[in-house]
VMD Tcl script that builds the backbone (N, CA, C; Angstrom):
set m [mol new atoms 366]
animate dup $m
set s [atomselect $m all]
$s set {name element resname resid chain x y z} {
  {N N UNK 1 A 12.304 9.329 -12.703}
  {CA C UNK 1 A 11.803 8.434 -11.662}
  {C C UNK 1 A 10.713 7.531 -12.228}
  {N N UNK 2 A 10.798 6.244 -11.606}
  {CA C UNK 2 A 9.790 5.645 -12.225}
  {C C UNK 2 A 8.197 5.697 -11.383}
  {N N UNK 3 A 7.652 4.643 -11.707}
  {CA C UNK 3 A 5.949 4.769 -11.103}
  {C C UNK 3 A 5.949 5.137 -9.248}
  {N N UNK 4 A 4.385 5.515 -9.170}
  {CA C UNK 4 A 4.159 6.234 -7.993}
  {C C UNK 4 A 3.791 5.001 -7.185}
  {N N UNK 5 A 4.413 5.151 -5.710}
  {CA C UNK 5 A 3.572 4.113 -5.109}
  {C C UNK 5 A 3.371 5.143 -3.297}
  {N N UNK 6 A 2.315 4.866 -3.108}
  {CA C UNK 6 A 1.224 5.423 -1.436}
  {C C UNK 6 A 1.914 4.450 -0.865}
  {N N UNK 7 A 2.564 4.481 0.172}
  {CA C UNK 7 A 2.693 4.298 1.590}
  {C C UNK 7 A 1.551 4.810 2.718}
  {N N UNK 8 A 0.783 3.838 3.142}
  {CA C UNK 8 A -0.250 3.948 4.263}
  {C C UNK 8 A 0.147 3.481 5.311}
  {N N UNK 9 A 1.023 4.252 6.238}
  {CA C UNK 9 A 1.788 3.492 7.616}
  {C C UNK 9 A 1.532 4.141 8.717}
  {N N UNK 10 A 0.896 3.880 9.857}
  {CA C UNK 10 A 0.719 4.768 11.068}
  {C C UNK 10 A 1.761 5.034 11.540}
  {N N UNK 11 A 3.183 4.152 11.349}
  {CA C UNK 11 A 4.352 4.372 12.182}
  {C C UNK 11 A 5.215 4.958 11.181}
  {N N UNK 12 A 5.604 6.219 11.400}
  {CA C UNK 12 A 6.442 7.284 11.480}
  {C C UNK 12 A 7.677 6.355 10.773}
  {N N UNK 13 A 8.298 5.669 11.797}
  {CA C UNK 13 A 9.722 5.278 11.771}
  {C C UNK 13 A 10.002 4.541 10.328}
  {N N UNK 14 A 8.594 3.583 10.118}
  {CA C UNK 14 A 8.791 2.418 9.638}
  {C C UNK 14 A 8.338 2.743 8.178}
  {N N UNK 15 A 6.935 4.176 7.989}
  {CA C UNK 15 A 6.756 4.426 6.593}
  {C C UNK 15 A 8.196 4.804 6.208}
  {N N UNK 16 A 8.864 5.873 6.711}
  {CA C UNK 16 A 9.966 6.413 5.804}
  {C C UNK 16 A 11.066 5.434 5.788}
  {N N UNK 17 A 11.381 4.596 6.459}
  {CA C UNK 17 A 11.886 3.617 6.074}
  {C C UNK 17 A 11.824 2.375 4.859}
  {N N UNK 18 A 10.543 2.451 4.398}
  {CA C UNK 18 A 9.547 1.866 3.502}
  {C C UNK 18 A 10.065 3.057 2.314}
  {N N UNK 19 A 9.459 4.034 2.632}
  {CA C UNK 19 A 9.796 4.930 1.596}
  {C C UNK 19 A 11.521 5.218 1.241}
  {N N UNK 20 A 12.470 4.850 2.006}
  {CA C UNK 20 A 13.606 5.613 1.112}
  {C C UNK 20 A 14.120 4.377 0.180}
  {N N UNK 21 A 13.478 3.067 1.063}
  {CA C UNK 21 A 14.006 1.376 0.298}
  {C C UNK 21 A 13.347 1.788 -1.078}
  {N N UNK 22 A 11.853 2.426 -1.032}
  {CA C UNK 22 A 11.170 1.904 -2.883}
  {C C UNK 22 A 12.108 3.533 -3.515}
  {N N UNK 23 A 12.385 4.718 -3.139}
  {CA C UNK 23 A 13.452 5.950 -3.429}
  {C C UNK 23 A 14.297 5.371 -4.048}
  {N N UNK 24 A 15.336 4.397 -3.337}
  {CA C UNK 24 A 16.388 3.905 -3.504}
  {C C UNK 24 A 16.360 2.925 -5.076}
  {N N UNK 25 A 14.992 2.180 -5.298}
  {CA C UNK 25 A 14.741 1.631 -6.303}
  {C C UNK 25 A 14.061 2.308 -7.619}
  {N N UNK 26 A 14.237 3.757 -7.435}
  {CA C UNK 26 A 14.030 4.391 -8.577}
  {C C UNK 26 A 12.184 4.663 -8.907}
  {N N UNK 27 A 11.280 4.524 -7.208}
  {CA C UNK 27 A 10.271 4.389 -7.364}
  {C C UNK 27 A 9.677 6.411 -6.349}
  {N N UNK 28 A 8.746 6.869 -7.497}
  {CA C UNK 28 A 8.668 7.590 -6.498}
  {C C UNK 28 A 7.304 7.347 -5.104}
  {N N UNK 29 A 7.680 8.092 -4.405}
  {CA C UNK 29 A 6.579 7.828 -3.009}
  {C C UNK 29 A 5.814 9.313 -2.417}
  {N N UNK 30 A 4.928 9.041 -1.873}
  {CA C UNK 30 A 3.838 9.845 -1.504}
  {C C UNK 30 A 3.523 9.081 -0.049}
  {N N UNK 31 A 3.768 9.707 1.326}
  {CA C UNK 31 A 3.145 8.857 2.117}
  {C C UNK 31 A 2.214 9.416 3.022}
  {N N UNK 32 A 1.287 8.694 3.656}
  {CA C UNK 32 A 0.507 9.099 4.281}
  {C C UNK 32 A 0.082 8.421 5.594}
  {N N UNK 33 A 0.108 9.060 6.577}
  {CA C UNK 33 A -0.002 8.685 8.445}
  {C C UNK 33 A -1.089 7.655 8.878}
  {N N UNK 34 A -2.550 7.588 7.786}
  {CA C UNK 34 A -3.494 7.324 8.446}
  {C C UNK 34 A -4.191 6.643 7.093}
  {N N UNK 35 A -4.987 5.872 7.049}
  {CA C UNK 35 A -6.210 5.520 5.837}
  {C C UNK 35 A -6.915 7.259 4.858}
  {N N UNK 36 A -7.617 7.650 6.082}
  {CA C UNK 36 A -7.957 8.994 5.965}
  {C C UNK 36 A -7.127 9.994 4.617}
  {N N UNK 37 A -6.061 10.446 5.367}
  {CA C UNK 37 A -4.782 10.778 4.613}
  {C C UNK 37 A -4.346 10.351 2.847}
  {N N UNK 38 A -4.213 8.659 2.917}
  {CA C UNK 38 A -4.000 8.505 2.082}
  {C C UNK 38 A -5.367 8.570 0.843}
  {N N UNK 39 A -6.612 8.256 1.677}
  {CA C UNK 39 A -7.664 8.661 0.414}
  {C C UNK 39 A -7.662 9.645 0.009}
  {N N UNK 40 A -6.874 10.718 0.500}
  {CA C UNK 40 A -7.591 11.979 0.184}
  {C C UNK 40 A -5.999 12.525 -0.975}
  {N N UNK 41 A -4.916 11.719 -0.367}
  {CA C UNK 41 A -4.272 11.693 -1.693}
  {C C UNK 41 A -4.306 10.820 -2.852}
  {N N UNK 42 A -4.977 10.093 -2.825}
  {CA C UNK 42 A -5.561 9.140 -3.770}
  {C C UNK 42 A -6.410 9.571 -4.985}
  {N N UNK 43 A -7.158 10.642 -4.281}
  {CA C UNK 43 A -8.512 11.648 -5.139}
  {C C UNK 43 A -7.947 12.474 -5.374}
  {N N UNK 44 A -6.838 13.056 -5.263}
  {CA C UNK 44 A -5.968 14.270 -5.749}
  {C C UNK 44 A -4.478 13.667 -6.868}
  {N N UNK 45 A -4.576 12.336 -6.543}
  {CA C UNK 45 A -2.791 12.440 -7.346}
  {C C UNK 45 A -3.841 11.608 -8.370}
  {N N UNK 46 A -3.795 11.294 -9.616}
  {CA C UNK 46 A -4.347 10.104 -10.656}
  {C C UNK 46 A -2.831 9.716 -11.227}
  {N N UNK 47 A -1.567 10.107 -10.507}
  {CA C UNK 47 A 0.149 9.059 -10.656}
  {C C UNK 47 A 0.224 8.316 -9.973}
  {N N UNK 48 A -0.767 7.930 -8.968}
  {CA C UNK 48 A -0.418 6.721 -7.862}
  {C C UNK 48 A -0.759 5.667 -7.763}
  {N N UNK 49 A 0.543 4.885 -8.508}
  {CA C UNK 49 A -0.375 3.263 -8.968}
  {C C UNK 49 A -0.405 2.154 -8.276}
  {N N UNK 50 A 0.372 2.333 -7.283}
  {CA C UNK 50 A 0.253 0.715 -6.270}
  {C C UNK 50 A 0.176 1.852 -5.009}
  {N N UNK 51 A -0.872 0.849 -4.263}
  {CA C UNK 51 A -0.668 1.289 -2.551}
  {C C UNK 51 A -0.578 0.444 -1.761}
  {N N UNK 52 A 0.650 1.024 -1.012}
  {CA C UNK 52 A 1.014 -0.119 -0.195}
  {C C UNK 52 A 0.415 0.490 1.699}
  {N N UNK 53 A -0.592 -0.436 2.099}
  {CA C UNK 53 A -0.903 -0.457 2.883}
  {C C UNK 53 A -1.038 -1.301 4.261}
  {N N UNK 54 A -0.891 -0.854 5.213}
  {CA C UNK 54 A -1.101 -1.210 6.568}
  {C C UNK 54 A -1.881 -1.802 6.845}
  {N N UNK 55 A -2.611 -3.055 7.271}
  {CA C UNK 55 A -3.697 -3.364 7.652}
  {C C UNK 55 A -4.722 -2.254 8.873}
  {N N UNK 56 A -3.934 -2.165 10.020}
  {CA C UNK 56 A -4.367 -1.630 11.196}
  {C C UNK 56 A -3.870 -0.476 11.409}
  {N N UNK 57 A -4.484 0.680 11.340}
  {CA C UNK 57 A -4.301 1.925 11.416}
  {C C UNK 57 A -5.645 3.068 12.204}
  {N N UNK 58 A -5.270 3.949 12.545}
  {CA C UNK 58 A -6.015 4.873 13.242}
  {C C UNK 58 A -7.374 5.463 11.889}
  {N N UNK 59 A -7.859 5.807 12.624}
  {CA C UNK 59 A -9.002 6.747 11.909}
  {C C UNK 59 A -10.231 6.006 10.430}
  {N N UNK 60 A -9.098 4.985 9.494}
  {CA C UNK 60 A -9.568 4.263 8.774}
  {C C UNK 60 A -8.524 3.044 8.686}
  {N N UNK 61 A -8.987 1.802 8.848}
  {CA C UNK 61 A -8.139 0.732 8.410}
  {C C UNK 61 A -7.619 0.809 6.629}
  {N N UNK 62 A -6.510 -0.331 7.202}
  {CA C UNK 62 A -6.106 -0.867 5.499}
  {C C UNK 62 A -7.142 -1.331 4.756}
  {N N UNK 63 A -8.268 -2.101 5.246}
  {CA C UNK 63 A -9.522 -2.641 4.485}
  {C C UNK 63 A -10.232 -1.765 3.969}
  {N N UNK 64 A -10.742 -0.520 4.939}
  {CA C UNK 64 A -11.824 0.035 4.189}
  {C C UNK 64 A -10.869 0.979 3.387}
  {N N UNK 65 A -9.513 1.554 3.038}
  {CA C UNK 65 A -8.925 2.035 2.594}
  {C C UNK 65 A -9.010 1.800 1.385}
  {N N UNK 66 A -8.982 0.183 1.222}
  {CA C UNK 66 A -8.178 -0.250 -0.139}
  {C C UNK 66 A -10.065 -0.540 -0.632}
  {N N UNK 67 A -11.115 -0.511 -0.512}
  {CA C UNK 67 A -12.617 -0.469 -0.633}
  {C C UNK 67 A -12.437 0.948 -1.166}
  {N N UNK 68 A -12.171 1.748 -0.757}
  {CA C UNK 68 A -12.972 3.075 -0.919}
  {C C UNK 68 A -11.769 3.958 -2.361}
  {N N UNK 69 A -10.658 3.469 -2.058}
  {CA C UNK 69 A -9.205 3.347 -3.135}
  {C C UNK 69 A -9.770 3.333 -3.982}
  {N N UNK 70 A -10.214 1.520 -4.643}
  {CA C UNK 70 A -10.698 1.354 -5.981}
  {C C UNK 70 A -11.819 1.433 -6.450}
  {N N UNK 71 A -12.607 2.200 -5.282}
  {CA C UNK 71 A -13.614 3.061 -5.945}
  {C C UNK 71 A -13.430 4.162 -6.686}
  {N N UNK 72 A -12.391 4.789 -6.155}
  {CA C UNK 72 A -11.459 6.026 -6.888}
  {C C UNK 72 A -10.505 6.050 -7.720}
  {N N UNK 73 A -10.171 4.478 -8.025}
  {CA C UNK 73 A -9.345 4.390 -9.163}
  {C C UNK 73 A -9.279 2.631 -9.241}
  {N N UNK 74 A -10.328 2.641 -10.314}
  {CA C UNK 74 A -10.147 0.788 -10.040}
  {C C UNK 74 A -8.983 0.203 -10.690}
  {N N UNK 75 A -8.253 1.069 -11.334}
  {CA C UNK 75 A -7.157 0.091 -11.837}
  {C C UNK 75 A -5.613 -0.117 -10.775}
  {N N UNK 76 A -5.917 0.848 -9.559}
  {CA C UNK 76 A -4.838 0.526 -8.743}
  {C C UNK 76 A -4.076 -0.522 -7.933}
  {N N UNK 77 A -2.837 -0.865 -8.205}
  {CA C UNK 77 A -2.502 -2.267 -7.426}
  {C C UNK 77 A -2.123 -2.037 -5.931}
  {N N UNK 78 A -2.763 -2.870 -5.618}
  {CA C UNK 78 A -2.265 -2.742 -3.813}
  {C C UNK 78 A -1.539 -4.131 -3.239}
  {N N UNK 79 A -0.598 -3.654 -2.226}
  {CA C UNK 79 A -0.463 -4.676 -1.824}
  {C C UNK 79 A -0.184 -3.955 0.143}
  {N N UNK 80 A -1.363 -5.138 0.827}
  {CA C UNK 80 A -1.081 -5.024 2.019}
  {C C UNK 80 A -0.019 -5.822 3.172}
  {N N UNK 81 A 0.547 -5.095 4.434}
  {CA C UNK 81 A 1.215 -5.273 5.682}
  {C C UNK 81 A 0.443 -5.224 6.665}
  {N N UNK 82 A 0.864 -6.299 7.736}
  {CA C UNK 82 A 0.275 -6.363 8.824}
  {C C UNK 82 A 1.198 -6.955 9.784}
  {N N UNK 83 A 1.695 -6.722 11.110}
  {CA C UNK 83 A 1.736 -7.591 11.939}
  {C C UNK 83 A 1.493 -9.007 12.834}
  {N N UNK 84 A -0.004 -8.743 12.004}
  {CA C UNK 84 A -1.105 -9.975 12.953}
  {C C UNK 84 A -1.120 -10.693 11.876}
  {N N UNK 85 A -0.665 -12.099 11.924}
  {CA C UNK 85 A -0.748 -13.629 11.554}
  {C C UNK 85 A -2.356 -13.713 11.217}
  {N N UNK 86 A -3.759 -13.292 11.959}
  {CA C UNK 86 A -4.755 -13.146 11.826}
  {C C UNK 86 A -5.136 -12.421 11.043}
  {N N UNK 87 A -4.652 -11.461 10.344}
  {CA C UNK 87 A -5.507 -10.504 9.551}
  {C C UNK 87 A -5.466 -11.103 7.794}
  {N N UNK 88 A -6.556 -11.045 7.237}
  {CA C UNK 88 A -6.726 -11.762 5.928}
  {C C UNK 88 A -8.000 -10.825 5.237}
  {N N UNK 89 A -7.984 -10.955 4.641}
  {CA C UNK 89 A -8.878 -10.016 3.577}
  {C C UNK 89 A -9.860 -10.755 3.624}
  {N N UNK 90 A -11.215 -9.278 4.612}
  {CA C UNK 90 A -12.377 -9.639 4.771}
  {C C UNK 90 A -13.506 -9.908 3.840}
  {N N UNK 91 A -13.536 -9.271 2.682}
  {CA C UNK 91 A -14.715 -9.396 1.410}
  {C C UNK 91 A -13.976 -9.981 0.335}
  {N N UNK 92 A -15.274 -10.655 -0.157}
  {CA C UNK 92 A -14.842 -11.073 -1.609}
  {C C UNK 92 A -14.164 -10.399 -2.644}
  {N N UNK 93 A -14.515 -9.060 -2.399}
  {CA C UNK 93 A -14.020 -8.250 -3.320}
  {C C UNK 93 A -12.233 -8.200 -3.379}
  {N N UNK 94 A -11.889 -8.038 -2.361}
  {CA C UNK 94 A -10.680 -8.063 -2.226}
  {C C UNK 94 A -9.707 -9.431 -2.247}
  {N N UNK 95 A -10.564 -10.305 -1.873}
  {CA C UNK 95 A -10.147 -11.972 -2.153}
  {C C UNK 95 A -9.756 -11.733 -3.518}
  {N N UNK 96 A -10.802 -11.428 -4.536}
  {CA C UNK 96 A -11.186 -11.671 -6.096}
  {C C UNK 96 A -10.184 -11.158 -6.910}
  {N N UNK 97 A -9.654 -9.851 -6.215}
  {CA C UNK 97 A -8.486 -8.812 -7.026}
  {C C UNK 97 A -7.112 -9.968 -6.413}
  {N N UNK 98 A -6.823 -10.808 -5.509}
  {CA C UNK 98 A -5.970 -11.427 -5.113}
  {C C UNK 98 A -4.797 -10.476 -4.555}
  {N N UNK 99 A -5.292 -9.689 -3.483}
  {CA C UNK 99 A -4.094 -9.027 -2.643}
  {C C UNK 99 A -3.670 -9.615 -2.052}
  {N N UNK 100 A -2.300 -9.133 -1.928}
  {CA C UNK 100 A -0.992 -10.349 -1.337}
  {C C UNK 100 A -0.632 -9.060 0.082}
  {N N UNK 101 A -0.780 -9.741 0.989}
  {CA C UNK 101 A -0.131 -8.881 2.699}
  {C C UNK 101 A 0.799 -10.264 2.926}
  {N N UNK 102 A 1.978 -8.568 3.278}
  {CA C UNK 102 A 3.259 -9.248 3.520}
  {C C UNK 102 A 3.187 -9.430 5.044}
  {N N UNK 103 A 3.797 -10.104 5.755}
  {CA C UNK 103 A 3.955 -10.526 7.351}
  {C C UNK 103 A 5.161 -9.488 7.714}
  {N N UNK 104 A 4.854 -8.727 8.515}
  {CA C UNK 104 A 5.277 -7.585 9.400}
  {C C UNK 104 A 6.669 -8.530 9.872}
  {N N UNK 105 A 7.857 -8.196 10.938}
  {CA C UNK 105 A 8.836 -7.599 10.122}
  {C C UNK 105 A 9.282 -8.460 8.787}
  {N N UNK 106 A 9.590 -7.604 8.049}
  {CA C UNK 106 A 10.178 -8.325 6.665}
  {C C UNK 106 A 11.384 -7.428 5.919}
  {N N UNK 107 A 11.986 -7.827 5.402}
  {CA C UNK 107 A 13.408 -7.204 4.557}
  {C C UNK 107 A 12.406 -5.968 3.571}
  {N N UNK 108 A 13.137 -5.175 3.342}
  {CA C UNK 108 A 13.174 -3.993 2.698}
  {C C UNK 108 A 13.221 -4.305 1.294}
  {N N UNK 109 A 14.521 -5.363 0.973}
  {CA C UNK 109 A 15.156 -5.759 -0.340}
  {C C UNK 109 A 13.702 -6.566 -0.743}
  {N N UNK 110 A 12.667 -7.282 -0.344}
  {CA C UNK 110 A 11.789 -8.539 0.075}
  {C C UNK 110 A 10.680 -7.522 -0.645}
  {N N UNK 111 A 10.621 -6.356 0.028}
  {CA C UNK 111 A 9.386 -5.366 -0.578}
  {C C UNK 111 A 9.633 -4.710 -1.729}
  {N N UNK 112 A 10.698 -4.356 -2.266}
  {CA C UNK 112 A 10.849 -3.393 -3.013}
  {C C UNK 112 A 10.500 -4.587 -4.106}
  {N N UNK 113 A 10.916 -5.879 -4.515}
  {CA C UNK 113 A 10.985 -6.939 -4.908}
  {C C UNK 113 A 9.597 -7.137 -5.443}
  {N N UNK 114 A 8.813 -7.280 -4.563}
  {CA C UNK 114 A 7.107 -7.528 -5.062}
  {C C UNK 114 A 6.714 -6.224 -5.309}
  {N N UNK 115 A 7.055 -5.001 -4.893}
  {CA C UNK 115 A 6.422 -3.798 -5.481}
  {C C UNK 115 A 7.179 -4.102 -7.148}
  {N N UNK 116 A 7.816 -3.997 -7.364}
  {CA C UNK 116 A 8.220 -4.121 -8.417}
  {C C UNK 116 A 7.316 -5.091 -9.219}
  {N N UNK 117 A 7.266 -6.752 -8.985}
  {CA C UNK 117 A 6.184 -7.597 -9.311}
  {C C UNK 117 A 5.320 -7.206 -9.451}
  {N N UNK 118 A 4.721 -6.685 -9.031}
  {CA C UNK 118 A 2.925 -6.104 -8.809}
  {C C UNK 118 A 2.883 -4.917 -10.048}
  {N N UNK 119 A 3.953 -4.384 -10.279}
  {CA C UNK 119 A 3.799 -3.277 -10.964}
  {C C UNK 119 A 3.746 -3.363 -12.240}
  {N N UNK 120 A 4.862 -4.641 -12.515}
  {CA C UNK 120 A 4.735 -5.680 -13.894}
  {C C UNK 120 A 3.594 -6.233 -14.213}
  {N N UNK 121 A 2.902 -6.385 -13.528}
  {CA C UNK 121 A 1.710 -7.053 -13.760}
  {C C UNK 121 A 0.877 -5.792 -14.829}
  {N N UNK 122 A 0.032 -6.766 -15.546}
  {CA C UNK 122 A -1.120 -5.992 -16.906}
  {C C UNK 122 A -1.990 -5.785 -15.708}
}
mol reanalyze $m
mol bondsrecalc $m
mol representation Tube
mol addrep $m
């Protein structure tokens, strides 16, 4: 199997759906329900190299997620989802790394596509 990628999805239906598309592409997955969740597999796995996250979620958002992430591993690539046309990456910090959020619904084939991109990347 190739590289690890976090799924951060509050919705049930739509992470494992997420997850069997990057499966299907020979990627393995780890997912997690909440922000919370996924930090705490974040500080336990050091195989998990892109996270793909939710903007809006229970307990901890996608923002302070992907803040508190590359505090715990600064070399990790993320790339965020959102529904809301409004949501854009609040700090510089995250401007600076240039995270790309995909617009909620979107093709499967569309994600696996830039996870892949992102992963190519030095």
């Amino acid at each position: 199997m190739g590289p690890q990628v976090l799924i951060a999805e509050d919705e049930t239906q739509l992470r494992e759906l997420l997850a069997q598309a990057l499966e299907d592409r020979n990627l393995r997955v780890a997912q997690a329900a909440d922000g919370v969740e996924a930090l705490n597999l974040l500080e336990n796995r050091s195989s998990i190299q892109l996270l793909l996250s939710d903007i809006r979620m229970p307990r901890m958002d996608g923002y302070d997620l992907v803040e508190k992430a590359l505090e715990v591993s600064p070399e990790l690539k993320v790339l965020m989802m959102t529904a809301y046309a409004e949501d854009h990456p609040p700090t510089s910090a995250l401007k600076a790394r240039e995270i790309r959020t995909l617009q909620k619904p979107f093709d499967p084939d569309r994600l696996c596509d830039l996870v892949h991109e992102i992963l190519a990347r030095p």
